[in-house]
C-alpha positions in Angstrom: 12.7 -5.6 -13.1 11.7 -3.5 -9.7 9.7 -5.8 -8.4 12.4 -9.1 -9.2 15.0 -6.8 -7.8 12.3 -6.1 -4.6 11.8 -9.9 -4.2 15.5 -10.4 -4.0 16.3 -7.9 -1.5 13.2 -9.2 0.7 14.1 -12.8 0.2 18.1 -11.7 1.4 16.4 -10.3 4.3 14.1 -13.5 4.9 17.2 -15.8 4.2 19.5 -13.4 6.9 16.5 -13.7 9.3 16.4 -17.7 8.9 20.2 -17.6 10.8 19.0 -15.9 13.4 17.3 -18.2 16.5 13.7 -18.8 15.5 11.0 -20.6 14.5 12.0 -20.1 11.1 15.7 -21.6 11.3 16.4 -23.3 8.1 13.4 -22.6 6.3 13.6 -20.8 2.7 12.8 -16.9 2.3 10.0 -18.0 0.5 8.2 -20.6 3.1 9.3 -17.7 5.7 6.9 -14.7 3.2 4.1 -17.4 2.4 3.7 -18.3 6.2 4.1 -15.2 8.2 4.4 -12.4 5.9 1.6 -13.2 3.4 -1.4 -12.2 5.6 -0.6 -8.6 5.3 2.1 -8.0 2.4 -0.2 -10.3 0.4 1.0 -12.7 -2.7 2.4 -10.0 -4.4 4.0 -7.8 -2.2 1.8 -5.0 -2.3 0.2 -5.0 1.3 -3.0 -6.1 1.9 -4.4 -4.0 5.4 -4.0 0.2 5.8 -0.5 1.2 6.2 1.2 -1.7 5.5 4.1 -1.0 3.2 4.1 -1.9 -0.3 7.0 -4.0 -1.0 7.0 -3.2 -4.8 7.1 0.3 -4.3 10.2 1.5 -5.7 10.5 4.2 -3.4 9.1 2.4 -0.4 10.3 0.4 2.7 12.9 -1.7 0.8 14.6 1.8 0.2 16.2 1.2 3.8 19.8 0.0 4.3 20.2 -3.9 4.7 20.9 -3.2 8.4 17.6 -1.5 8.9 15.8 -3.9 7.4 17.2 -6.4 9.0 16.7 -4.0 12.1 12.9 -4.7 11.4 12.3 -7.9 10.5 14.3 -9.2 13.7 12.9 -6.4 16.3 9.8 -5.5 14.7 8.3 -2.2 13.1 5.0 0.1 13.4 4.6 1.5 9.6 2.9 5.2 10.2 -1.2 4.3 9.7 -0.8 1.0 10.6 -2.7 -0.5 13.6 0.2 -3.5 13.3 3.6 -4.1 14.7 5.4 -6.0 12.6 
């Protein structure tokens, strides 16, 4: 149930993103994760690369407000250990 109730939060963040002026206008959460999100939250969320978040984590980065999140997606965030801005 965690990790369902992760997915939907992310793809509500992905799908609130995809209003926004982009490259990904219009697309689906999902295309969004598979094609820019994938190569370092891997298929499953957990994070594939030092310091990138675990999505799945129940106590993790999806703990954040909506506004945050959003916050972070749009503008871009440096996870502490992490060589990547996201």
């Amino acid at each position: 149930m965690v990790k369902g109730n992760v997915l939907m939060r992310f793809t509500w963040a992905i799908v609130m993103l995809s209003v926004a002026p982009s490259t990904t206008a219009g697309m689906p959460g999902e295309a969004v994760y598979q094609g820019t999100c994938i190569a370092c939250h891997g298929a499953d969320g957990e994070g594939t690369l030092p310091g990138v978040p675990d999505l799945t984590d129940p106590n993790g980065a999806l703990r954040k407000s909506d506004a945050e999140l959003m916050n972070n997606i749009t503008n871009g965030f440096r996870s502490p250990g992490s060589p990547l801005t996201m």
